[in-house]
VMD Tcl script that builds the backbone (N, CA, C; Angstrom):
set m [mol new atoms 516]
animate dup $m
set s [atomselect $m all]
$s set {name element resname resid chain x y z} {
  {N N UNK 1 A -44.149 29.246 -31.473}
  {CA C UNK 1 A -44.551 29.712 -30.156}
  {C C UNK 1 A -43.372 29.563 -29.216}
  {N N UNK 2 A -43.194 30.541 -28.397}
  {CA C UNK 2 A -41.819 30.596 -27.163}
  {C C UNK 2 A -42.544 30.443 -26.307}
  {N N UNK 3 A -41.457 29.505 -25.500}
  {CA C UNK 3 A -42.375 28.830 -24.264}
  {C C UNK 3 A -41.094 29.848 -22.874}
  {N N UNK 4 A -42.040 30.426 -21.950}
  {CA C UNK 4 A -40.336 31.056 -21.315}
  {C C UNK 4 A -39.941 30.477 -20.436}
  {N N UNK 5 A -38.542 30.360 -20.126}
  {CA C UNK 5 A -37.799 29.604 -19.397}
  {C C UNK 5 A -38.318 29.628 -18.127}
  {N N UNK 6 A -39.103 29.971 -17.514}
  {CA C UNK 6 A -39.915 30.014 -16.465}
  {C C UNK 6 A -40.439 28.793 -15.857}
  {N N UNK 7 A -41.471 28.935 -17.010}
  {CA C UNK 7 A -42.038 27.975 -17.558}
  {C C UNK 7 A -41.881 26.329 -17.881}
  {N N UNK 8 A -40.613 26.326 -18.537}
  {CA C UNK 8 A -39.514 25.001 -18.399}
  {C C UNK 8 A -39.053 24.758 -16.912}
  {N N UNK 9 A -38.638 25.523 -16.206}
  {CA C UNK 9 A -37.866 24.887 -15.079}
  {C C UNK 9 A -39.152 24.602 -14.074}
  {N N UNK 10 A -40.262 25.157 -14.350}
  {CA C UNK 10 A -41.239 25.004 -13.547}
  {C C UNK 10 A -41.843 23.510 -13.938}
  {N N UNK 11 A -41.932 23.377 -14.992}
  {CA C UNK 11 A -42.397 21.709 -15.585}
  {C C UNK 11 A -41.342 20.453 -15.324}
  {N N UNK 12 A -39.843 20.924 -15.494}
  {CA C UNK 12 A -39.077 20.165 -15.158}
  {C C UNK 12 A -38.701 19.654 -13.304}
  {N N UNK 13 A -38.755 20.873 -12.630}
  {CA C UNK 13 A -38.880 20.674 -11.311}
  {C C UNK 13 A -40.240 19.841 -10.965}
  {N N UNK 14 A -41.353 19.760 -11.461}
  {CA C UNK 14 A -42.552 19.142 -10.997}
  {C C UNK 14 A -42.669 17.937 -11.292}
  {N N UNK 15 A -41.819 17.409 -12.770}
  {CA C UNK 15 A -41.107 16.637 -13.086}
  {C C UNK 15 A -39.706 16.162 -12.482}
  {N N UNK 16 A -39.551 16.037 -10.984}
  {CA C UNK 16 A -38.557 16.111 -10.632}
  {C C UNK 16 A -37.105 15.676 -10.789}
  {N N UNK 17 A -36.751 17.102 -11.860}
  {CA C UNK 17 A -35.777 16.688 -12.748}
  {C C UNK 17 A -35.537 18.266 -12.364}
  {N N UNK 18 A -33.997 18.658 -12.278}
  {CA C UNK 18 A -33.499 19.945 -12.436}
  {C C UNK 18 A -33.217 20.172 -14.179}
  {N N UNK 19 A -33.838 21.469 -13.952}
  {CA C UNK 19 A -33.225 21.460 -15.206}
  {C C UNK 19 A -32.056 21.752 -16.257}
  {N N UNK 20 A -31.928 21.153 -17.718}
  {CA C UNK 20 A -31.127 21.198 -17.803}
  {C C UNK 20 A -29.779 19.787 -17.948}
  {N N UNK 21 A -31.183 18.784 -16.978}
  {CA C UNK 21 A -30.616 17.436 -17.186}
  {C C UNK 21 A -31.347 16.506 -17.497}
  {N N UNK 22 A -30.871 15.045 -17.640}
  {CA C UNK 22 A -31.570 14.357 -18.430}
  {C C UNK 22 A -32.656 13.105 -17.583}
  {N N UNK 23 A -32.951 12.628 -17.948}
  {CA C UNK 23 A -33.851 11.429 -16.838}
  {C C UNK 23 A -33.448 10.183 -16.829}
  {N N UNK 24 A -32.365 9.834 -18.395}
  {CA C UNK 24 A -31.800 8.960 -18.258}
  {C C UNK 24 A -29.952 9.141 -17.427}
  {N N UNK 25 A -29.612 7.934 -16.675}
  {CA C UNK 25 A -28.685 8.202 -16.429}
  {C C UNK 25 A -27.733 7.681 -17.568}
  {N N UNK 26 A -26.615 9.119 -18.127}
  {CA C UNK 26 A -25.875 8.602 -19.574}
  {C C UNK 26 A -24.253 8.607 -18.927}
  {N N UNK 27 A -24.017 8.636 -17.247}
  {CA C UNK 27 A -22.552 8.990 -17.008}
  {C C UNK 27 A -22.328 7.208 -16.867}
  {N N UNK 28 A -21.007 7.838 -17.485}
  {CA C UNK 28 A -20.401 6.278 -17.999}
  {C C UNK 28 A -19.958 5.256 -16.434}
  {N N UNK 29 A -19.819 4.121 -16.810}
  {CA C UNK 29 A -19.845 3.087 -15.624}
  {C C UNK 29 A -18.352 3.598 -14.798}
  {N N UNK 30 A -18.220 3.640 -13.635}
  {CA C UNK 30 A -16.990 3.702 -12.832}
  {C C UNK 30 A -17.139 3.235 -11.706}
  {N N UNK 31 A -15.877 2.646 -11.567}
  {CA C UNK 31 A -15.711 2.136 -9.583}
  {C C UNK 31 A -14.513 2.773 -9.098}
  {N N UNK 32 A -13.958 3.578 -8.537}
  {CA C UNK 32 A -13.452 4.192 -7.668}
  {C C UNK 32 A -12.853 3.574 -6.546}
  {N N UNK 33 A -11.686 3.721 -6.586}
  {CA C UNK 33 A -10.758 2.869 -5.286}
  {C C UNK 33 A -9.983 3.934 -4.980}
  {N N UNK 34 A -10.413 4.667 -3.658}
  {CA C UNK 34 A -9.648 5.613 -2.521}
  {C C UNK 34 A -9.381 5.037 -1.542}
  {N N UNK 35 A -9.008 6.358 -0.467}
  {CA C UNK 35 A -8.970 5.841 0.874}
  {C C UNK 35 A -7.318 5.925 0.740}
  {N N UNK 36 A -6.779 4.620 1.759}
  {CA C UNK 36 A -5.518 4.995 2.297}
  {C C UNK 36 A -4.701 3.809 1.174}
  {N N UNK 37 A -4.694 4.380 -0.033}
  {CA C UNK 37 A -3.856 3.147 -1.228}
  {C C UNK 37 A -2.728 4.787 -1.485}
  {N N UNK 38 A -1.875 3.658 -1.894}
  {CA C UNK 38 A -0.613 4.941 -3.117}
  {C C UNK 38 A -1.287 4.966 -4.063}
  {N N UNK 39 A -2.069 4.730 -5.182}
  {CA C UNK 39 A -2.788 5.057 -6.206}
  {C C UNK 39 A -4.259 4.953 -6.252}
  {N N UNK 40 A -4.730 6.091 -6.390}
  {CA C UNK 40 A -6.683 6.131 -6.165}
  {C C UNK 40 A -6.934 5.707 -7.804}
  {N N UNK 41 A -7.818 5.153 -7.702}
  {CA C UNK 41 A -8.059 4.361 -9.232}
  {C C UNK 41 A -10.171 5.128 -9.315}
  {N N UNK 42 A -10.055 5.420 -10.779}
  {CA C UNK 42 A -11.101 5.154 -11.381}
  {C C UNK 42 A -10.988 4.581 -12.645}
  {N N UNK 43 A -12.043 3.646 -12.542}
  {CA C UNK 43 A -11.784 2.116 -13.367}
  {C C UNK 43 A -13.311 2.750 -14.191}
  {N N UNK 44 A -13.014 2.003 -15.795}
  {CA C UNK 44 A -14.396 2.748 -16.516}
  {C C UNK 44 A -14.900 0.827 -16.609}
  {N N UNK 45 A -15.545 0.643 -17.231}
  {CA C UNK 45 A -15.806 -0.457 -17.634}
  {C C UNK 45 A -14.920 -1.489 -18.477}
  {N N UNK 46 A -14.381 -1.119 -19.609}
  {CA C UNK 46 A -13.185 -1.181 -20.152}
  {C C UNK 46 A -12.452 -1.574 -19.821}
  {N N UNK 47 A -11.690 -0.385 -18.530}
  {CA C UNK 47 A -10.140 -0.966 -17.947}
  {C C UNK 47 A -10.959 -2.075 -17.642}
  {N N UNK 48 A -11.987 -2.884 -16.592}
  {CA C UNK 48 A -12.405 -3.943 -15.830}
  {C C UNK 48 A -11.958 -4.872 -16.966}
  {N N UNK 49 A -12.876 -5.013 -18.184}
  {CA C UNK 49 A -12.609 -5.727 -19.389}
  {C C UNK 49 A -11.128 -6.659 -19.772}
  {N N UNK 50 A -10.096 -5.253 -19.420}
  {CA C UNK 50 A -8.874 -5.658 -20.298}
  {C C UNK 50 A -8.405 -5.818 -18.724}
  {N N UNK 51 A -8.345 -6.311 -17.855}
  {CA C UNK 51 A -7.858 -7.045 -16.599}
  {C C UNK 51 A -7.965 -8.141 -16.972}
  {N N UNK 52 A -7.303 -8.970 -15.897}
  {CA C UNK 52 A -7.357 -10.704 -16.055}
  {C C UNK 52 A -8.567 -10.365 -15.601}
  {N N UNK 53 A -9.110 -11.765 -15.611}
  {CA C UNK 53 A -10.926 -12.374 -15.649}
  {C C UNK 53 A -10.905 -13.532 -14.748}
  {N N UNK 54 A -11.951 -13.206 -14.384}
  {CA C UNK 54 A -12.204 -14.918 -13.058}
  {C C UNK 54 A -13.853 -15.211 -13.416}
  {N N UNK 55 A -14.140 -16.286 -13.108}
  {CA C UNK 55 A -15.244 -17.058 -13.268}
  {C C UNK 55 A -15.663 -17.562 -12.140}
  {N N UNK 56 A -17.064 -17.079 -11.727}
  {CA C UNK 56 A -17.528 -18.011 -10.878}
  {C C UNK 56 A -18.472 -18.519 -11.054}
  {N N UNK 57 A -18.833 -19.688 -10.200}
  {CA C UNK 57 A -20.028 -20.090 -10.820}
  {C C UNK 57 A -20.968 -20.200 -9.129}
  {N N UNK 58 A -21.636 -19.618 -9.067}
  {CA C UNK 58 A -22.583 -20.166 -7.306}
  {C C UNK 58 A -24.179 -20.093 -7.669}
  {N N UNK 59 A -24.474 -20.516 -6.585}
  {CA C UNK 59 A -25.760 -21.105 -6.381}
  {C C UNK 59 A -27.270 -19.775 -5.748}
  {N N UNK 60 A -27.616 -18.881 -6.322}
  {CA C UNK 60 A -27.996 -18.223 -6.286}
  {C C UNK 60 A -29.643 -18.796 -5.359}
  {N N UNK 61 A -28.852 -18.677 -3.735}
  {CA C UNK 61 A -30.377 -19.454 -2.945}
  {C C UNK 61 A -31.695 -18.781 -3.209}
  {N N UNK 62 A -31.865 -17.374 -3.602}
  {CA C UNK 62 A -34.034 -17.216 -3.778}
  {C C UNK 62 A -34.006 -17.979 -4.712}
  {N N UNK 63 A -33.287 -18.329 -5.585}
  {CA C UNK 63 A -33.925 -19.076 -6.886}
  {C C UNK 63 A -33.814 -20.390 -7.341}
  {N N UNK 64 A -32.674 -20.274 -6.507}
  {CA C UNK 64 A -32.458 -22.128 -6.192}
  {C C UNK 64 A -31.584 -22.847 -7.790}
  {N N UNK 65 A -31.047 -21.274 -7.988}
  {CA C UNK 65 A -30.378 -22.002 -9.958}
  {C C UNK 65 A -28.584 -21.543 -9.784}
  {N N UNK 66 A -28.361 -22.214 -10.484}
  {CA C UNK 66 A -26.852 -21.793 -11.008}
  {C C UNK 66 A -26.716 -20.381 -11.354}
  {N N UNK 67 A -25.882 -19.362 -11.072}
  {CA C UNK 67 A -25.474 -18.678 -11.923}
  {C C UNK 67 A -23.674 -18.088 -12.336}
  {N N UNK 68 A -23.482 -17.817 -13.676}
  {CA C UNK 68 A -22.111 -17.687 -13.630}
  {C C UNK 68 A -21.835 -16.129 -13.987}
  {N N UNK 69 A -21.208 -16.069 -12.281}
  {CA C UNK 69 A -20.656 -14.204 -12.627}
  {C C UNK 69 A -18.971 -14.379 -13.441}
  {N N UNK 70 A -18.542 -13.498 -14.098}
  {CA C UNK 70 A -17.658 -12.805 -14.376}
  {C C UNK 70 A -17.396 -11.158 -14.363}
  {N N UNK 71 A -15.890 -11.268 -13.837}
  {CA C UNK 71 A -15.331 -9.936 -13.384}
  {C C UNK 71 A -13.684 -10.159 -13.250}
  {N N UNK 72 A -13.607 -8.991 -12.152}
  {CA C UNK 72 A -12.299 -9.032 -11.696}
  {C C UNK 72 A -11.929 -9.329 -10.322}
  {N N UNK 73 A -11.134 -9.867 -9.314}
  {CA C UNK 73 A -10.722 -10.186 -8.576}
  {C C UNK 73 A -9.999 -8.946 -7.735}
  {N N UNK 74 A -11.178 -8.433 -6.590}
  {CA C UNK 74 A -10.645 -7.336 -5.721}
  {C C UNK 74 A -9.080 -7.628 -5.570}
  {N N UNK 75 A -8.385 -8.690 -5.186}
  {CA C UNK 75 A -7.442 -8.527 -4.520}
  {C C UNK 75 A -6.558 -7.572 -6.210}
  {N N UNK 76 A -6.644 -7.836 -7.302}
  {CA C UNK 76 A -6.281 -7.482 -8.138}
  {C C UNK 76 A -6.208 -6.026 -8.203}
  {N N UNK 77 A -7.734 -5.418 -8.270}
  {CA C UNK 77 A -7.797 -4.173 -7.998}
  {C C UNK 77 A -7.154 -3.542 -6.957}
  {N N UNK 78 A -7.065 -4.084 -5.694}
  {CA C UNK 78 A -6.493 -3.609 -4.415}
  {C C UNK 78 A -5.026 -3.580 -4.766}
  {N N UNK 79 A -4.414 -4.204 -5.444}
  {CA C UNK 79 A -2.958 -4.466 -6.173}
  {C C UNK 79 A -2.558 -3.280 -6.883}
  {N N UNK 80 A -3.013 -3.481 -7.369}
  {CA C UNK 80 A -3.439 -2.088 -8.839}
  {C C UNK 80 A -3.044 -0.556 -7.528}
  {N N UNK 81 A -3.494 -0.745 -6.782}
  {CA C UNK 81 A -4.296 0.668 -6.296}
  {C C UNK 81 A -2.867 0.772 -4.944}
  {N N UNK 82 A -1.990 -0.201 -5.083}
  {CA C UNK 82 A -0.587 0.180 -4.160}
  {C C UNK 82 A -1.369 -0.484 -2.645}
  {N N UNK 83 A -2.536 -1.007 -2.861}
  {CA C UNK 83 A -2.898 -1.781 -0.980}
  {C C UNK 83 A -1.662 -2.677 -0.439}
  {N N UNK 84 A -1.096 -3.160 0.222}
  {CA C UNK 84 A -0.476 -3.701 0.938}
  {C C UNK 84 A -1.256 -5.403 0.475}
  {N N UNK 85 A -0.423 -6.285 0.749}
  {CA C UNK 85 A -0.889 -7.537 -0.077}
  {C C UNK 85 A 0.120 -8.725 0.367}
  {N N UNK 86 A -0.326 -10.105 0.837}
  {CA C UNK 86 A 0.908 -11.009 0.555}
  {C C UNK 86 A 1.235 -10.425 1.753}
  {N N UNK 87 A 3.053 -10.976 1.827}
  {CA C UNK 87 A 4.000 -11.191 2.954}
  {C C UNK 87 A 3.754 -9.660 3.369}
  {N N UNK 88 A 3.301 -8.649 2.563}
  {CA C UNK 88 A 3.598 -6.862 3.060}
  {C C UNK 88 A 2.199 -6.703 3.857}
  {N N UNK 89 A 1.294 -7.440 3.973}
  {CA C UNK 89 A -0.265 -7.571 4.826}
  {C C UNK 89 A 0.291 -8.211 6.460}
  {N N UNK 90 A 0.525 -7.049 7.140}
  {CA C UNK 90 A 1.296 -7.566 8.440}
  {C C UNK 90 A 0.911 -6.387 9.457}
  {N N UNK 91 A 1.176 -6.485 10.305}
  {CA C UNK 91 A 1.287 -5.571 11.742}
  {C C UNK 91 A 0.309 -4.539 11.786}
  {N N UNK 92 A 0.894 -3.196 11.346}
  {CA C UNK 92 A -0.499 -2.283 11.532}
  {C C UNK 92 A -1.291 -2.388 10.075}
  {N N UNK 93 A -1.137 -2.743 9.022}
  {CA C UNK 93 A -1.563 -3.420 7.911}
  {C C UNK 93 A -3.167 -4.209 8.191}
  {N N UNK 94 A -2.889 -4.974 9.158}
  {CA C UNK 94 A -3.805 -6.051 9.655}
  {C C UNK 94 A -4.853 -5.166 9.899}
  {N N UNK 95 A -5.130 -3.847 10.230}
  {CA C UNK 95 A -6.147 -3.570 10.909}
  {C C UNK 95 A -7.003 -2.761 10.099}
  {N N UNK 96 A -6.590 -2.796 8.668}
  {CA C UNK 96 A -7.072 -2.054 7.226}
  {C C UNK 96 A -8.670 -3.048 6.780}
  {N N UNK 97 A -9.267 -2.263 6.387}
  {CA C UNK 97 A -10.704 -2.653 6.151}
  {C C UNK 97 A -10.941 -1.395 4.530}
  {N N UNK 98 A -11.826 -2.442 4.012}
  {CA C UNK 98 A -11.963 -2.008 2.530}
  {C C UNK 98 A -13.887 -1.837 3.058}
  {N N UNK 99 A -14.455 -1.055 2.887}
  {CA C UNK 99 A -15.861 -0.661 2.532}
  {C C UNK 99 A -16.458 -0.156 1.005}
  {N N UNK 100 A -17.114 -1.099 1.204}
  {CA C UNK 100 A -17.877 -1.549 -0.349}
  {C C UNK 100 A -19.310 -0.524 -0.600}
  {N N UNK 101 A -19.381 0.275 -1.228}
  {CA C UNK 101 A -20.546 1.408 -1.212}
  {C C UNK 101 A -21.093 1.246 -2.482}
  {N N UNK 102 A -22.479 0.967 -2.462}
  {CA C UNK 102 A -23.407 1.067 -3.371}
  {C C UNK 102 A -23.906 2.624 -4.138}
  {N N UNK 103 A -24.331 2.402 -4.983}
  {CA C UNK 103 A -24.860 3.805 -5.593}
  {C C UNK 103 A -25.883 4.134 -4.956}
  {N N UNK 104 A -26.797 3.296 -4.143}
  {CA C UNK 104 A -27.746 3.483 -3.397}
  {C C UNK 104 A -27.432 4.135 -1.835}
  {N N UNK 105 A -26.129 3.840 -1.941}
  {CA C UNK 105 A -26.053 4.385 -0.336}
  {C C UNK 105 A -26.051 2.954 0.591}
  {N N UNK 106 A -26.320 1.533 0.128}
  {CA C UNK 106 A -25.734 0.703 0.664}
  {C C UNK 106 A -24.179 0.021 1.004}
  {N N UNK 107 A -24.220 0.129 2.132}
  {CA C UNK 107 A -22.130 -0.075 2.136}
  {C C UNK 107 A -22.200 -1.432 3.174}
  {N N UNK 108 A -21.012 -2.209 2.950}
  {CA C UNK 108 A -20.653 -3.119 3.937}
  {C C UNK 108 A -19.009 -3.594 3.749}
  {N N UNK 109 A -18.841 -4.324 4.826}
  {CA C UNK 109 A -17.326 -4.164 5.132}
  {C C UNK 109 A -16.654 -4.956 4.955}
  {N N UNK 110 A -15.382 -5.222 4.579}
  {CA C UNK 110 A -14.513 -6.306 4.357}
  {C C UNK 110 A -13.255 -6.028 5.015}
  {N N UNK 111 A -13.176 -7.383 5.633}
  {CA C UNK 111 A -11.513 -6.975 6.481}
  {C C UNK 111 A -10.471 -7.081 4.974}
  {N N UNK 112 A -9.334 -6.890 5.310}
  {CA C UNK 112 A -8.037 -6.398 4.234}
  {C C UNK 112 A -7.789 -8.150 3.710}
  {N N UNK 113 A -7.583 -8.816 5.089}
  {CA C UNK 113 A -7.235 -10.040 5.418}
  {C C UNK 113 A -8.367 -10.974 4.019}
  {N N UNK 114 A -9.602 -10.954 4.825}
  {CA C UNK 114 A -10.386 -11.219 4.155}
  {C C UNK 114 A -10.172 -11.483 2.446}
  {N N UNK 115 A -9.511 -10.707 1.821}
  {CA C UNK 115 A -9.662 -10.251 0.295}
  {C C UNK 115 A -7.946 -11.122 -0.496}
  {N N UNK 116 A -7.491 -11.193 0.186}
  {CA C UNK 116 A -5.579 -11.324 0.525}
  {C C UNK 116 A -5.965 -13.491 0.307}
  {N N UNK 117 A -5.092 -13.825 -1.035}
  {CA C UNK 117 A -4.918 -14.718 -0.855}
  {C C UNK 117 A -4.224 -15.469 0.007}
  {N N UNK 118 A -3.301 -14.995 0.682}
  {CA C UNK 118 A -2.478 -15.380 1.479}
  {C C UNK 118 A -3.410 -15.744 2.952}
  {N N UNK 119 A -4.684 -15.072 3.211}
  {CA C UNK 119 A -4.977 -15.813 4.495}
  {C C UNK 119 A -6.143 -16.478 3.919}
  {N N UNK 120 A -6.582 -16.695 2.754}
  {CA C UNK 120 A -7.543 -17.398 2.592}
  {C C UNK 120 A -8.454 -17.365 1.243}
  {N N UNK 121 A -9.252 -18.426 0.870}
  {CA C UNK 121 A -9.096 -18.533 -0.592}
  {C C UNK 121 A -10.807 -17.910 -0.961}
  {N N UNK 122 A -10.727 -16.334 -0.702}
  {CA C UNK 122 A -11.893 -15.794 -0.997}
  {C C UNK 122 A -12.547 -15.465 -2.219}
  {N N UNK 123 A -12.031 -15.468 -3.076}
  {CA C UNK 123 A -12.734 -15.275 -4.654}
  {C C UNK 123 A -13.881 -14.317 -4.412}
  {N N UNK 124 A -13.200 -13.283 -3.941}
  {CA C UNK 124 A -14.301 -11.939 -3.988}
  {C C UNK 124 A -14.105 -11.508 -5.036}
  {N N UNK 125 A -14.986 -10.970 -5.920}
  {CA C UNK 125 A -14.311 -10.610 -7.396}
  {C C UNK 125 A -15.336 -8.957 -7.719}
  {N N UNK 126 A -15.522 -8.321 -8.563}
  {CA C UNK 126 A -16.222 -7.439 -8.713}
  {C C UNK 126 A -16.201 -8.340 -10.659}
  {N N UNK 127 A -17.877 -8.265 -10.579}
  {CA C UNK 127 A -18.556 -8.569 -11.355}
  {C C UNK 127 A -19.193 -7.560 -12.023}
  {N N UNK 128 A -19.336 -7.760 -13.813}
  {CA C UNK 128 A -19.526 -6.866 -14.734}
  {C C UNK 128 A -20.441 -7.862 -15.849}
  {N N UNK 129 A -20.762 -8.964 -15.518}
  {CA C UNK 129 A -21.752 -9.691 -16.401}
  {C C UNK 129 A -22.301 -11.307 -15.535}
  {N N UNK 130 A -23.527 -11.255 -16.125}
  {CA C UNK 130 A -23.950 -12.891 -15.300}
  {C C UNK 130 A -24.416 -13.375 -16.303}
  {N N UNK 131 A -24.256 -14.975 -16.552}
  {CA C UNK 131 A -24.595 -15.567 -17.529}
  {C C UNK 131 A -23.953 -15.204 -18.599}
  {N N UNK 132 A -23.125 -14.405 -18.902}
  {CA C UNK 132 A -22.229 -13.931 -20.303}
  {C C UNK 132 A -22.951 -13.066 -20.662}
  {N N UNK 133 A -24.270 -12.077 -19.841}
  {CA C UNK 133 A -24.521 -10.917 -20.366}
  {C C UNK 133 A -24.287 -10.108 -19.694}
  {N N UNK 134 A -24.018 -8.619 -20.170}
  {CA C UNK 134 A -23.863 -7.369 -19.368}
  {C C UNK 134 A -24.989 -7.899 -17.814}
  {N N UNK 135 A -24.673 -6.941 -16.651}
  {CA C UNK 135 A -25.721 -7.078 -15.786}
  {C C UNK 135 A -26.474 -6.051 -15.720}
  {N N UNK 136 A -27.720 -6.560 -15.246}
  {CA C UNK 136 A -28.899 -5.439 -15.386}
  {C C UNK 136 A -28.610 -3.888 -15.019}
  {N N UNK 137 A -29.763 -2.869 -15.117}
  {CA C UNK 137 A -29.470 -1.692 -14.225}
  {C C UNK 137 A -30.083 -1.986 -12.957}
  {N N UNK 138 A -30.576 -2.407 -12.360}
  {CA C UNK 138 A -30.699 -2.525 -11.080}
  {C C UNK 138 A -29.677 -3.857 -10.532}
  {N N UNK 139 A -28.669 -4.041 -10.969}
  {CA C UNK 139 A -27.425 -4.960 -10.633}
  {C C UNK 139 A -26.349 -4.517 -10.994}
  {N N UNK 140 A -26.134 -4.315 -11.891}
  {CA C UNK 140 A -24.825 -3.763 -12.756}
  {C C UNK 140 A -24.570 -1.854 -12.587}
  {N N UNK 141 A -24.011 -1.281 -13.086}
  {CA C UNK 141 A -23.084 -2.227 -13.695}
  {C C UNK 141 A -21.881 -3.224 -13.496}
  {N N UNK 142 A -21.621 -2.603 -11.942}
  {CA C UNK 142 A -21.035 -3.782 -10.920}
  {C C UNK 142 A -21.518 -3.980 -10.049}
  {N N UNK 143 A -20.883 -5.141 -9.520}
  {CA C UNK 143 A -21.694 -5.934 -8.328}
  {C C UNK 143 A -20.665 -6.725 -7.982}
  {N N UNK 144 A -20.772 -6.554 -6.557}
  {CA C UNK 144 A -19.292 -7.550 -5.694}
  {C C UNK 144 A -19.984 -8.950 -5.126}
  {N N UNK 145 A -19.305 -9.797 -5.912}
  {CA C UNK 145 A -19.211 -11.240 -5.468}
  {C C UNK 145 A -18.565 -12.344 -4.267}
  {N N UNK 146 A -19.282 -12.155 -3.190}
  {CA C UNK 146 A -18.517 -13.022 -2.375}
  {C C UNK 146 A -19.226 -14.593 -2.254}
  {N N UNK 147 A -18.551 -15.731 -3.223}
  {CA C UNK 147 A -19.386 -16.846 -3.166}
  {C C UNK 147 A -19.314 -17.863 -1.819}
  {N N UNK 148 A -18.226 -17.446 -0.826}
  {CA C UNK 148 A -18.135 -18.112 0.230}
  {C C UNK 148 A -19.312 -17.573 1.284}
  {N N UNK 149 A -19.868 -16.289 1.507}
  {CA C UNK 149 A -20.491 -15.877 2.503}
  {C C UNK 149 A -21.681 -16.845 2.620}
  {N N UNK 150 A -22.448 -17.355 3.712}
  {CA C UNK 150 A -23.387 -18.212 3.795}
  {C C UNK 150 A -24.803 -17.086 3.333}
  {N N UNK 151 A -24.734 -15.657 3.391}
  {CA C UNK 151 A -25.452 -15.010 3.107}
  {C C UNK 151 A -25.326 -14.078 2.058}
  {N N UNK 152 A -26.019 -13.268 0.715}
  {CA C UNK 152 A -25.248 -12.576 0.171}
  {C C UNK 152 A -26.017 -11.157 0.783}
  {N N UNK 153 A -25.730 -10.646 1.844}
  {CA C UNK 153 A -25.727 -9.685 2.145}
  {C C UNK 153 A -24.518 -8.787 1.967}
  {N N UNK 154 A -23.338 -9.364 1.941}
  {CA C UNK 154 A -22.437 -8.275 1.138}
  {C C UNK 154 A -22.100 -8.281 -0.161}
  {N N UNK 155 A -23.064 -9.002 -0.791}
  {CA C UNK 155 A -23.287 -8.960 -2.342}
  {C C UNK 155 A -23.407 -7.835 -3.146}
  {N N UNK 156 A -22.462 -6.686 -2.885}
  {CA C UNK 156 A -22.946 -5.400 -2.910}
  {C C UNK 156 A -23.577 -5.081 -4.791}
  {N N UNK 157 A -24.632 -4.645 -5.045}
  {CA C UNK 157 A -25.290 -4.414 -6.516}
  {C C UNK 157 A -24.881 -3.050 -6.720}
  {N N UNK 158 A -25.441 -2.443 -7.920}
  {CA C UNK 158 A -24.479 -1.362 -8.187}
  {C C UNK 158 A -23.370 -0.860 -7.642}
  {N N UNK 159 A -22.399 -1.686 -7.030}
  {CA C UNK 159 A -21.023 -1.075 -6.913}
  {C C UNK 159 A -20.360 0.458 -7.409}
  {N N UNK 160 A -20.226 1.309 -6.467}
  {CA C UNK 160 A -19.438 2.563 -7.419}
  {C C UNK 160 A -17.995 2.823 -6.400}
  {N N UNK 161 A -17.665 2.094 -5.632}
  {CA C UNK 161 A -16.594 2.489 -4.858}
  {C C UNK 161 A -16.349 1.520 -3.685}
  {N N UNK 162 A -15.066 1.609 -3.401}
  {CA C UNK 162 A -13.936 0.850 -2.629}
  {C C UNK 162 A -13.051 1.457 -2.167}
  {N N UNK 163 A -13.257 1.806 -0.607}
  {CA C UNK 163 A -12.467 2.711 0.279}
  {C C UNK 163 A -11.910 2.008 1.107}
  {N N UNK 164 A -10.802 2.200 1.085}
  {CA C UNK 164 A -9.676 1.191 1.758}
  {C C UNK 164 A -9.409 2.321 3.071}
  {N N UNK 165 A -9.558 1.823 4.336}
  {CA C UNK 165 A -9.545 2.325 5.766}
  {C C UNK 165 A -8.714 1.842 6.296}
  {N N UNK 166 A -8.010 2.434 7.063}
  {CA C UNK 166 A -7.390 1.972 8.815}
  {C C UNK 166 A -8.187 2.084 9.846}
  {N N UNK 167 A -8.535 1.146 10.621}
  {CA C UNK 167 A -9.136 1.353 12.051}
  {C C UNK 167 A -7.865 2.279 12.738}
  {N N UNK 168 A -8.475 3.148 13.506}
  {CA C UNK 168 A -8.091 3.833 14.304}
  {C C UNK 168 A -8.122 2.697 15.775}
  {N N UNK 169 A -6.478 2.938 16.776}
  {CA C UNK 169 A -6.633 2.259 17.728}
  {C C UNK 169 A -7.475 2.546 18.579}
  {N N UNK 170 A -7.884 3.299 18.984}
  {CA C UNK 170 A -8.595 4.326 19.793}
  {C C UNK 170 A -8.024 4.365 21.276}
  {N N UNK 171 A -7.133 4.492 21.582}
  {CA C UNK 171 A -6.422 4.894 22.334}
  {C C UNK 171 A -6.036 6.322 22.175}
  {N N UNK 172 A -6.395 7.387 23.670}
  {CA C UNK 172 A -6.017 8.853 23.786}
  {C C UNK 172 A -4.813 8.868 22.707}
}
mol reanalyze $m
mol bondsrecalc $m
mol representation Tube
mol addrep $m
């Protein structure tokens, strides 16, 4: 029996699915570093892998337990990607801000400074497993770690991108 394509896109749209595609998501893991770097990076899971590795271990307050993320260390990535860093993090430099965007459409902000060992010992890292397992799909496949914030509201979960900005002075 032929079913006519009519027919399909009409079941699949009601199914709100275009058709033609799938319901699972099968596009492979990436984080994306644009914006104002000399090199725009898309990172698969992999490259994250074969980077150096950091460990953290924090205190996860709803639950009141330990947990240990592993990943990579933004300032690393920001390295990677030609950001300004160290003694070269100076003058109009200073006024660069990295925004952290979720797959959801959640974003929040990080000064340049912020991320830069040189002004301070942030261990922001982008995380790719907790407890030594992959992280969930509603966490993973990255997720940005800031264990100093008193809140993890910029704990960003599905991570897909890192846009490195200049504030504009706003002066005419």
């Amino acid at each position: 029996m032929r079913i006519p394509l009519l027919a399909i896109a009409t079941l699949a749209l009601s199914l709100g699915q275009q058709p033609g595609t799938s319901t699972r998501n099968d596009a492979p893991a990436e984080l994306r570093i644009t914006g104002d770097v000399a090199t725009p990076l898309t990172l698969s899971a992999s490259d994250l892998k074969s980077m150096p590795r950091q460990t953290l271990k924090v205190v996860n307050q709803h639950e009141k337990k330990e947990e240990t993320y592993e990943g990579v260390a933004v300032r690393e990535l920001l390295r990677r990607a030609g950001v300004p860093q160290n003694e070269k993090l100076r003058g109009a430099a200073m006024a660069t801000y990295v925004v952290a965007e979720a797959s959801d459409g959640y974003r929040v902000v990080y000064s340049l400074a912020e991320l830069d060992s040189d002004f301070q010992d942030s261990d922001v890292i982008v995380a790719d497993s907790l407890n030594g397992s992959p992280l969930g799909e509603k966490q993973g496949p990255f997720k940005m770690v800031a264990p100093h914030d008193k809140r993890p509201a910029r704990w960003i979960r599905m991570l897909k991108s890192l846009n490195v900005q200049t504030a504009s002075s706003g002066r005419p």
